[in-house]
KEKE-3310 file (N, C-alpha, C; in steps of 0.2 Angstrom, whole numbers, plus 5000, padded with zeros to 4 digits):
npx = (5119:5125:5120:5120:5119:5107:5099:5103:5097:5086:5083:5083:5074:5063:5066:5065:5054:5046:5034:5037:5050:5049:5041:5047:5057:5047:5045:5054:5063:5079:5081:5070:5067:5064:5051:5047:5055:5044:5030:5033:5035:5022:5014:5021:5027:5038:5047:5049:5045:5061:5067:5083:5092:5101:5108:5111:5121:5118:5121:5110:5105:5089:5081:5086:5083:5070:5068:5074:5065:5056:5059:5061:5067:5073:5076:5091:5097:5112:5117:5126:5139:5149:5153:5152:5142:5130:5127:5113:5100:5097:5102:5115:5133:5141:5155:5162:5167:5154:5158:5169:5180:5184:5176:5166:5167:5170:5155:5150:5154:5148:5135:5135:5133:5118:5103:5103:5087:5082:5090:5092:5093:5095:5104:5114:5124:5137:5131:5134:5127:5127:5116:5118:5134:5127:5117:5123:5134:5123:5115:5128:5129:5118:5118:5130:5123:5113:5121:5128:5118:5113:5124:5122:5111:5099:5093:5077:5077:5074:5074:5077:5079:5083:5083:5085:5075:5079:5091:5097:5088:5078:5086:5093:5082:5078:5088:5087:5075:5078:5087:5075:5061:5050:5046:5043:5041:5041:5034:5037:5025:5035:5047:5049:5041:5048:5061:5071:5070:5066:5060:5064:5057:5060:5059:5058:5073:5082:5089)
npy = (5626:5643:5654:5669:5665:5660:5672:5681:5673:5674:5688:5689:5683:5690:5703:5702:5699:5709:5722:5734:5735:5728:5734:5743:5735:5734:5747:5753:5759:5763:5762:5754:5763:5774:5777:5779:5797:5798:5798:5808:5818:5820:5824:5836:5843:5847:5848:5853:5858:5864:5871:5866:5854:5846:5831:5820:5807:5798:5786:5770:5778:5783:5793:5805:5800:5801:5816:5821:5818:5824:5838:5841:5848:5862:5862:5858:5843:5838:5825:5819:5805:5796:5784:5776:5779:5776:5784:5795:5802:5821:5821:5828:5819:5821:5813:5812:5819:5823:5832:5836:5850:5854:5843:5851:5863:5860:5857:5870:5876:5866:5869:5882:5895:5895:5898:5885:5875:5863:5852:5836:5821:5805:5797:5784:5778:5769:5753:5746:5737:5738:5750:5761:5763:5765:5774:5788:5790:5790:5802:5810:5811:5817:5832:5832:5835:5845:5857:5856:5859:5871:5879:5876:5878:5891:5906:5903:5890:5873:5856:5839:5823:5808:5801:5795:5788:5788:5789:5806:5812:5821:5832:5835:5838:5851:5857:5857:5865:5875:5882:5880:5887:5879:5863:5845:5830:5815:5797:5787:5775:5764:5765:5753:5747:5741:5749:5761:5772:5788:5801:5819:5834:5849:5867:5883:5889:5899:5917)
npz = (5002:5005:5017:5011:4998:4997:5002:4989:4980:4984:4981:4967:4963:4968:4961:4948:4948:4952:4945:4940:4937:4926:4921:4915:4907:4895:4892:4889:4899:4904:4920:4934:4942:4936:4936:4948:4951:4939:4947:4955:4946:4943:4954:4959:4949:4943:4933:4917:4899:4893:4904:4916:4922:4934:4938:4949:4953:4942:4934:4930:4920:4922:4928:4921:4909:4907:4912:4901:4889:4895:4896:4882:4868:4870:4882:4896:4902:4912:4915:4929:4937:4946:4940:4923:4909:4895:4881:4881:4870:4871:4883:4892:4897:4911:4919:4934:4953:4962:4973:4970:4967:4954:4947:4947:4942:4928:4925:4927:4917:4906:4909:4903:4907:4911:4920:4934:4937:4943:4954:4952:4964:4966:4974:4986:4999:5000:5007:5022:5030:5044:5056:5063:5056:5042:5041:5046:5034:5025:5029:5030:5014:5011:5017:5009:4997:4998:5000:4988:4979:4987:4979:4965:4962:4953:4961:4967:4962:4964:4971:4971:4980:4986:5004:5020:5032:5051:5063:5062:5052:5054:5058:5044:5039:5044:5040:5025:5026:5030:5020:5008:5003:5005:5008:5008:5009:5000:4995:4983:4974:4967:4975:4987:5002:5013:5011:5018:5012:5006:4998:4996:4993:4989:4988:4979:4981:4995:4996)
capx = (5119:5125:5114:5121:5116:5098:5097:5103:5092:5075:5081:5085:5068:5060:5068:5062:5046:5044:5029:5041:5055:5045:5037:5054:5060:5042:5044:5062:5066:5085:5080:5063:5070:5060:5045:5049:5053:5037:5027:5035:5034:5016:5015:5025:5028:5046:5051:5043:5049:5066:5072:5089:5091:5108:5106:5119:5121:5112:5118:5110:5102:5083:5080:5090:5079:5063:5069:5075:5059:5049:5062:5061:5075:5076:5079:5094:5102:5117:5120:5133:5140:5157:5153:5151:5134:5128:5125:5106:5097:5095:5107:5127:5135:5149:5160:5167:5164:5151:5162:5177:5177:5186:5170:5158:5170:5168:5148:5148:5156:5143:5129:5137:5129:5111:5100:5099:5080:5082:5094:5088:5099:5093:5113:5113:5127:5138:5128:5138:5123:5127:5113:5120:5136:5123:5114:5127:5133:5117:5116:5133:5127:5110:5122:5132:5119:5111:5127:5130:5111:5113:5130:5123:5103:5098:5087:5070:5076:5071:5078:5074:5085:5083:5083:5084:5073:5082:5095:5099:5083:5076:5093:5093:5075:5077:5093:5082:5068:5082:5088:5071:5054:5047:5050:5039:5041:5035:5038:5033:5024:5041:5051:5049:5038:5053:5064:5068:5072:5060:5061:5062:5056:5061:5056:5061:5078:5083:5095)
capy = (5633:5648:5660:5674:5664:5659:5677:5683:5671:5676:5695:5692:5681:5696:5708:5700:5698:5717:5724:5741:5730:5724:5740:5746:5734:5733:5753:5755:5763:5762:5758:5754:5771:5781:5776:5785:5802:5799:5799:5811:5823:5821:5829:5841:5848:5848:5847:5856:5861:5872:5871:5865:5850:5844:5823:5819:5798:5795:5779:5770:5785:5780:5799:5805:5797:5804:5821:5824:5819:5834:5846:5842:5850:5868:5860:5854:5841:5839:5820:5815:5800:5793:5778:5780:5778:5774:5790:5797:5808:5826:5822:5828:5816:5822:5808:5813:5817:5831:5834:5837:5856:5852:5842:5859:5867:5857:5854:5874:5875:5861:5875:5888:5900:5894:5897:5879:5876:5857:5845:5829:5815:5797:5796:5782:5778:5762:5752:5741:5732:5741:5752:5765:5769:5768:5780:5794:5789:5794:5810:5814:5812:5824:5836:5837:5837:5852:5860:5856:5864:5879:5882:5876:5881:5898:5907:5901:5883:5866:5849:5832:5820:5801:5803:5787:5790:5787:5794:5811:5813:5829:5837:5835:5841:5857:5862:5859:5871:5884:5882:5882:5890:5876:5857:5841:5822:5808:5790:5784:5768:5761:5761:5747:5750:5739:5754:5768:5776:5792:5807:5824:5838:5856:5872:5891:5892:5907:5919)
capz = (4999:5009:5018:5007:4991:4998:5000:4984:4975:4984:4982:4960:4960:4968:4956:4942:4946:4953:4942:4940:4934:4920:4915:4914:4902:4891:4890:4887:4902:4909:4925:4940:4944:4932:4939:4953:4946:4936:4949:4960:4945:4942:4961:4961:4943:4946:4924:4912:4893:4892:4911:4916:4925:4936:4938:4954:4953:4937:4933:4924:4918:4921:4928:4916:4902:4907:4911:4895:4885:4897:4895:4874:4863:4873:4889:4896:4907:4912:4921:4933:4940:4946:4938:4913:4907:4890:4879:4879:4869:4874:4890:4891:4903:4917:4924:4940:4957:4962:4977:4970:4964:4948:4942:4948:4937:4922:4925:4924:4909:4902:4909:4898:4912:4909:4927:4937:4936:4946:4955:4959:4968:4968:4977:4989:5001:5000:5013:5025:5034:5050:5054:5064:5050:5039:5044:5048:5029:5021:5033:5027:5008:5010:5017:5004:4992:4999:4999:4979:4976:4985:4976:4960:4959:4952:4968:4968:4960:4965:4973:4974:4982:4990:5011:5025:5037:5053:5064:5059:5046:5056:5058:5037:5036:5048:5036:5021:5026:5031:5012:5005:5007:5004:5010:5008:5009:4996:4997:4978:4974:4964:4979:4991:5005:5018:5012:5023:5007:5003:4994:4998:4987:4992:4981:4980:4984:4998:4992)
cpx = (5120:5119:5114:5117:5109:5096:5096:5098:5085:5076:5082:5077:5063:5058:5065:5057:5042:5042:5035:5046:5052:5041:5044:5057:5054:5043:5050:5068:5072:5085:5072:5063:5064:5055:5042:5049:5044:5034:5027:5033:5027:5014:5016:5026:5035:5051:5045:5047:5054:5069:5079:5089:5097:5106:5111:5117:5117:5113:5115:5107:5095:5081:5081:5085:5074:5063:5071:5069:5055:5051:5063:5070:5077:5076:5086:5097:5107:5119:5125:5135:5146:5157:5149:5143:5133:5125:5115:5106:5095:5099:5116:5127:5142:5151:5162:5161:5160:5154:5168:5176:5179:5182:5166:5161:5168:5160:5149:5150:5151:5136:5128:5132:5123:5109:5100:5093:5079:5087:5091:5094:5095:5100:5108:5120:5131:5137:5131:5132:5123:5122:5115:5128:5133:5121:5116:5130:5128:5115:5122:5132:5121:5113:5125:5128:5116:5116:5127:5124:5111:5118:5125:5118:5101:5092:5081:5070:5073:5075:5075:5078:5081:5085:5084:5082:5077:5084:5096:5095:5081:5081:5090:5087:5074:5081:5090:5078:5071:5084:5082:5064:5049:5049:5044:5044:5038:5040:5032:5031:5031:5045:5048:5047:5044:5059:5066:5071:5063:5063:5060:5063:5056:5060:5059:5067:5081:5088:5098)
cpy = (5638:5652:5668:5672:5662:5667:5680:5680:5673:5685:5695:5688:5688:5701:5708:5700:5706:5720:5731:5738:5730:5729:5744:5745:5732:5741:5756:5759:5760:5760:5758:5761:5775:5783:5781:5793:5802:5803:5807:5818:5825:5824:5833:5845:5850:5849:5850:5860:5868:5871:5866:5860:5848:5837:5821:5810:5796:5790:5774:5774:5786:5788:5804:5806:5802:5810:5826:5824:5823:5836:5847:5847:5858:5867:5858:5849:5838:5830:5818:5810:5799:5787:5781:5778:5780:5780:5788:5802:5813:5825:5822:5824:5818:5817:5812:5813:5825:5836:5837:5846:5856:5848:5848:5861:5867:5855:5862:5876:5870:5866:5880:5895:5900:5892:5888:5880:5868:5854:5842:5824:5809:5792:5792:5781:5770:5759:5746:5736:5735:5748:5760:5770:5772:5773:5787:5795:5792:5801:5814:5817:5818:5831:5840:5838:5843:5856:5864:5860:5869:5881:5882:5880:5890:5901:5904:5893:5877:5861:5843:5828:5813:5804:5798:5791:5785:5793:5800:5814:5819:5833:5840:5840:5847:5862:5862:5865:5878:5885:5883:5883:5886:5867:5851:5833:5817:5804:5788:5777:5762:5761:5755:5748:5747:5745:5758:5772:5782:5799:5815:5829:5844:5862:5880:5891:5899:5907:5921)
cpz = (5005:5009:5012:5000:4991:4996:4993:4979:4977:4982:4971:4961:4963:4964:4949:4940:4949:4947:4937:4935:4925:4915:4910:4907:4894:4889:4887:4891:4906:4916:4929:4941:4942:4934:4946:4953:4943:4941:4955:4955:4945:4947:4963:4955:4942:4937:4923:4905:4894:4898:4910:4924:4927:4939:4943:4952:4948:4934:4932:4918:4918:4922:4921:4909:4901:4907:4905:4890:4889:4895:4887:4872:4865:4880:4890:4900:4905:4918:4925:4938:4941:4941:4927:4913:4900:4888:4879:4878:4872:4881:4887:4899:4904:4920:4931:4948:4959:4969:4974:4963:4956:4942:4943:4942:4930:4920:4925:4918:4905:4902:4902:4900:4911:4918:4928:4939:4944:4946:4958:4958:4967:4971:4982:4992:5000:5007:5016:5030:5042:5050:5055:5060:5041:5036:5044:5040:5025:5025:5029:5018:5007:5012:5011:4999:4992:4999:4992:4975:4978:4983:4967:4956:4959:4957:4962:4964:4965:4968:4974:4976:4985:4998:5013:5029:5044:5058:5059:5052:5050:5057:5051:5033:5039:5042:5028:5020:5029:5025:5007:5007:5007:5004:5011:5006:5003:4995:4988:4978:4971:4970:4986:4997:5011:5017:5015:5018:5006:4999:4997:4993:4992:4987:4984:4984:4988:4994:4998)
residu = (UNK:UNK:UNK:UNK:UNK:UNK:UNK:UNK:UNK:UNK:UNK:UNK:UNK:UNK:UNK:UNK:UNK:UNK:UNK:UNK:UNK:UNK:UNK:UNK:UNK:UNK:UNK:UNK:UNK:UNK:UNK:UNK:UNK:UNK:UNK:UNK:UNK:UNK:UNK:UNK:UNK:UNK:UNK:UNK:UNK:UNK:UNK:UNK:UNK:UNK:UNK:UNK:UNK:UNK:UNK:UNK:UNK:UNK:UNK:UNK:UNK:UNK:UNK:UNK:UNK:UNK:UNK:UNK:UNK:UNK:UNK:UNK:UNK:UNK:UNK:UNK:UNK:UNK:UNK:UNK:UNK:UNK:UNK:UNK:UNK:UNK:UNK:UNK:UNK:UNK:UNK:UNK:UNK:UNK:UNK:UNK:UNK:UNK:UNK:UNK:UNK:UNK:UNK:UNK:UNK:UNK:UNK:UNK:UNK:UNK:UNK:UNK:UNK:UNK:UNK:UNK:UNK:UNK:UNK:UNK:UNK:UNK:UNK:UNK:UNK:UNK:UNK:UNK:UNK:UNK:UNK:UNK:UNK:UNK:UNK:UNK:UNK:UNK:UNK:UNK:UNK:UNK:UNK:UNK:UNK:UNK:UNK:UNK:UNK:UNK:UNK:UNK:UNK:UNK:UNK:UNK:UNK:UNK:UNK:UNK:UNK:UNK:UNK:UNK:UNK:UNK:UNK:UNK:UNK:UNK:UNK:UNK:UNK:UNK:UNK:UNK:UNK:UNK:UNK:UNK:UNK:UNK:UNK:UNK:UNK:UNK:UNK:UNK:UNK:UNK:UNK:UNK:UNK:UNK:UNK:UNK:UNK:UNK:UNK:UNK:UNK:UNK:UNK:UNK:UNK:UNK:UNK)
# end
């Protein structure tokens, strides 16, 4: 047996037996994911009935899911992914890319001028094993993502997004707290403590 497939096999028996996993598919939730968010909102208060939610990388739509049962039937979000996703209740889904201005276009158009209340990312970068392109890779990503929230979110909205701690993680977090007046860290118990994945929650957009 190749090293690659020893691997793969202790990383699916892992997967399978990860607790989160298992709630996931006992509770109906699209993915481990959700758990995450969960927690993150119960923290922060980040949903709440009627607001307006923009979902960057929401496939397989685990955020997604959960967000639309806080925000109930006067709320809206609006998912987006490059990659299709299985319709969900209370969620309109946008195919494309959130870089490219042509999807903004079409994602305001889905708003129908209704203030963004929250963007959150669970965007991840395609990971080559090298640490260092890595690295600059998910720098580039949190970039753009701040970017796409201060174009997209109504002043004093919200952000949550996925991070790698690392190179160029305080650059990201300086340009954050120039973007909002408020900036904090959490690492939920659903992500993986070997990780250098965490989360960064940012609040009151400046104008």
């Amino acid at each position: 047996m190749s090293r690659r497939s020893r691997s793969s096999g202790r990383w699916l028996q892992e997967h399978f037996a990860d607790p989160f996993v298992q709630r996931a598919r006992m509770q109906g939730a699209r993915s481990r994911a959700t758990f995450k968010l969960e927690e993150i909102d119960r923290l922060e208060r980040l949903l709440a009935p009627g607001r307006v939610v923009v979902d960057l990388g929401a496939a397989p739509g685990g955020w997604s899911q959960y967000a639309a049962r806080v925000l109930g039937a006067r709320g809206l979000v609006v998912a987006l992914d490059l990659l299709p996703m299985d319709e969900l209740p209370g969620v309109s889904f946008l195919q494309g890319d959130f870089r490219d201005p042509e999807t903004v276009v079409r994602l305001e158009a889905l708003l129908g001028g209704r203030p963004v209340d929250l963007v959150m990312s669970d965007l991840a970068p395609n990971m080559t094993g090298v640490d260092v392109v890595d690295q600059a890779r998910a720098e580039e990503l949190g970039e753009l993502t701040l970017g796409f929230a201060g174009h997209i979110l109504a002043p004093g909205g919200a952000l949550l997004m996925k991070v790698f701690q690392g190179a160029g993680f305080n650059a990201l977090l300086a340009d954050a707290r120039r973007r909002f007046a408020s900036v904090r860290i959490r690492k939920p118990a659903a992500s993986r403590q070997r990780s250098a994945e965490t989360y960064l929650v940012a609040r009151n957009r400046r104008e």
